[in-house]
N, C-alpha and C positions, 0 to 999 in steps of 0.2 A: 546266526540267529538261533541255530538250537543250542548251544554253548552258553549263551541267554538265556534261555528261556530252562538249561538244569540250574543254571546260577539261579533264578529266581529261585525255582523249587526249593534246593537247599538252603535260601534264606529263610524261606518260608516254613522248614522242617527246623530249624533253629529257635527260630521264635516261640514256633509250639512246641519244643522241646525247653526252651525257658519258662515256656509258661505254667508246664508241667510239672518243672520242678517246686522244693518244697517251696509255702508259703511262707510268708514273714508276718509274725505274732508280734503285736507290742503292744505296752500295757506302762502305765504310770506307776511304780511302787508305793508301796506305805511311805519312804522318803520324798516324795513326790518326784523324782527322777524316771524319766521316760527309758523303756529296758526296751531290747528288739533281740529277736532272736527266732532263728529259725522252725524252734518247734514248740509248742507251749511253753510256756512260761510258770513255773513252779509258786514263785514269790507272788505271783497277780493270780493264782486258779480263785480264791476269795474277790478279786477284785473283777475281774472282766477282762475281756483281750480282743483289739482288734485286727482282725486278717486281712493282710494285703498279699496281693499276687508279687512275684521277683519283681512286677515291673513296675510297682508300686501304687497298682490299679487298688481301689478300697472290696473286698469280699464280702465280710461280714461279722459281725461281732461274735462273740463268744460270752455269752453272759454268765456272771457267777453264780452257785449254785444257790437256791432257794432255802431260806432260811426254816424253820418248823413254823413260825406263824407263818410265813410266805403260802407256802404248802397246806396246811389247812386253811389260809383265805382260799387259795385256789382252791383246794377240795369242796368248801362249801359254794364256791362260786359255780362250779361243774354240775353239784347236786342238785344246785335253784333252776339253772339252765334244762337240767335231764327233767326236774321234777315241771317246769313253765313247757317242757314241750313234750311232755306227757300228757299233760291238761288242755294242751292245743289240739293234739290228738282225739282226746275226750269231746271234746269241745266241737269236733269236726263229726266225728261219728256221730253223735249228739242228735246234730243237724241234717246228716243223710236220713238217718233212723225218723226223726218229724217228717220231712219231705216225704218220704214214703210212704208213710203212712195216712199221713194229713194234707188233701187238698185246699182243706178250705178252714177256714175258723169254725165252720159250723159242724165239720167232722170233727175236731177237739171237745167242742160243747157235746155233742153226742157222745161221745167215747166215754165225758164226762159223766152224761147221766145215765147211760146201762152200769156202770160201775158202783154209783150211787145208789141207783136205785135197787141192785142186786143185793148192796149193806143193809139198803131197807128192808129189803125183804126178808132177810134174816134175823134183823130186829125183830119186826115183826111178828115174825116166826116164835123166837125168845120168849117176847110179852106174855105172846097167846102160852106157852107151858109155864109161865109163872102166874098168870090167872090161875091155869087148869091146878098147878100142884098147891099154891094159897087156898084153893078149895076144899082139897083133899083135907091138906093139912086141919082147915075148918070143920071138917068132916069129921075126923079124927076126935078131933078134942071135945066135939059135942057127943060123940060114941062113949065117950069116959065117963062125961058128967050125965050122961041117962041113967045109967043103970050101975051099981055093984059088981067090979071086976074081982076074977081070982089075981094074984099076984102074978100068975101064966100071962094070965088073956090081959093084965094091965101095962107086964113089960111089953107083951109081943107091939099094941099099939102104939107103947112110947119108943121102942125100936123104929116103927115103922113113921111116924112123925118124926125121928130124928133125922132120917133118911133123907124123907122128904125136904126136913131143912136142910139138910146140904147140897139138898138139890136146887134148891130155893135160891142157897149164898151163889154156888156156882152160875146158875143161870143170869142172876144179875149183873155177876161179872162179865157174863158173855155179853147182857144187853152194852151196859156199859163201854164194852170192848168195842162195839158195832158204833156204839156212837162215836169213841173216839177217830175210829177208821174214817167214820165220813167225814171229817173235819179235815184229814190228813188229807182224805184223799181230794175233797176238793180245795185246801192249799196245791197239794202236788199239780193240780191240774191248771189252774191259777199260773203259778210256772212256767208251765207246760206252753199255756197260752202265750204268755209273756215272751216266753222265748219264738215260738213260733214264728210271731208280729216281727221279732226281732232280723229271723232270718229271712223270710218273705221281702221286709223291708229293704235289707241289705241288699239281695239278690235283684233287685229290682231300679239299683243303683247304677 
């Protein structure tokens, strides 16, 4: 019985010692003639090759190498992939950052209008010194036409009115600038909304 039972063993150390050994490559030539041979195969590296065990169990292929268009399809296939789950990523933060912040739609709408109306204010603000410096300026130029200036006292006021118009230009670029902010900003918030709805909705799936 134990005479049996090393017989087994040593079959058993056989087999996997067959199995160990090398594998068998084959591959169809450019002649179309089927080649075998123990270790890669030279005439097929272009073509492909498949691996079987000694006992002619099937392993696995060996595919040929990738051509330069192959390689850049791939490359650009890797970038679309990196660059789609980058954006996912985005996309995900996105949505923690709303949740956190916003319980309700009508905290959006608020966030909306302190933002707005802070633009306003600044407008606002703008208007009232381009009143005040159109004034000046007004000032100015009826100071010239009163009375007989020395050529001193007639540049010093057209210095000082030229000032004022480029304070004039600038300032309406600032109003300007305000308006277009509120525009932006309540598209942006619009968005904002939009997405919000979005993931509420989802989440409630």
């Amino acid at each position: 019985m134990e005479k049996t039972s090393f017989s087994i063993l040593g079959l058993l150390c056989v087999v996997a010692l067959n199995e160990a050994r090398a594998d068998i490559f084959r591959c169809t030539n450019a002649q179309g003639r089927v080649v075998t041979s123990d270790r890669p195969i030279p005439e097929c590296v272009n073509r492909g090759m498949k691996v079987y065990s000694n006992t002619g169990r099937f392993k696995n292929d060996v595919a040929p190498p990738l051509s330069t268009e192959e390689k850049q399809k791939n490359a650009a296939e890797a970038e679309r992939k990196k660059r789609e789950e980058s954006e996912e990523q985005e996309r995900k933060k996105e949505e923690r950052y709303l949740l956190a912040h916003y319980q309700s739609e009508a905290d959006v709408e608020a966030a909306r209008q302190r933002a707005v109306d802070s633009l306003k204010e600044k407008k606002r603000l703008a208007t009232e010194q381009l009143d005040s410096l159109s004034q000046l300026i007004t000032g100015l130029q009826d100071e010239l036409n009163k009375s007989k200036k020395t050529t001193r006292e007639f540049d010093s006021i057209r210095q000082r009115a030229d000032d004022l118009s480029a304070n004039v230009s600038n300032t309406r670029r600032a109003i300007a600038f305000y308006e277009q902010e509120i525009t932006r900003t309540n598209r942006d918030y619009d968005e904002t909304l939009k997405r919000y709805r979005t993931i509420v909705s989802r989440s409630r799936r």
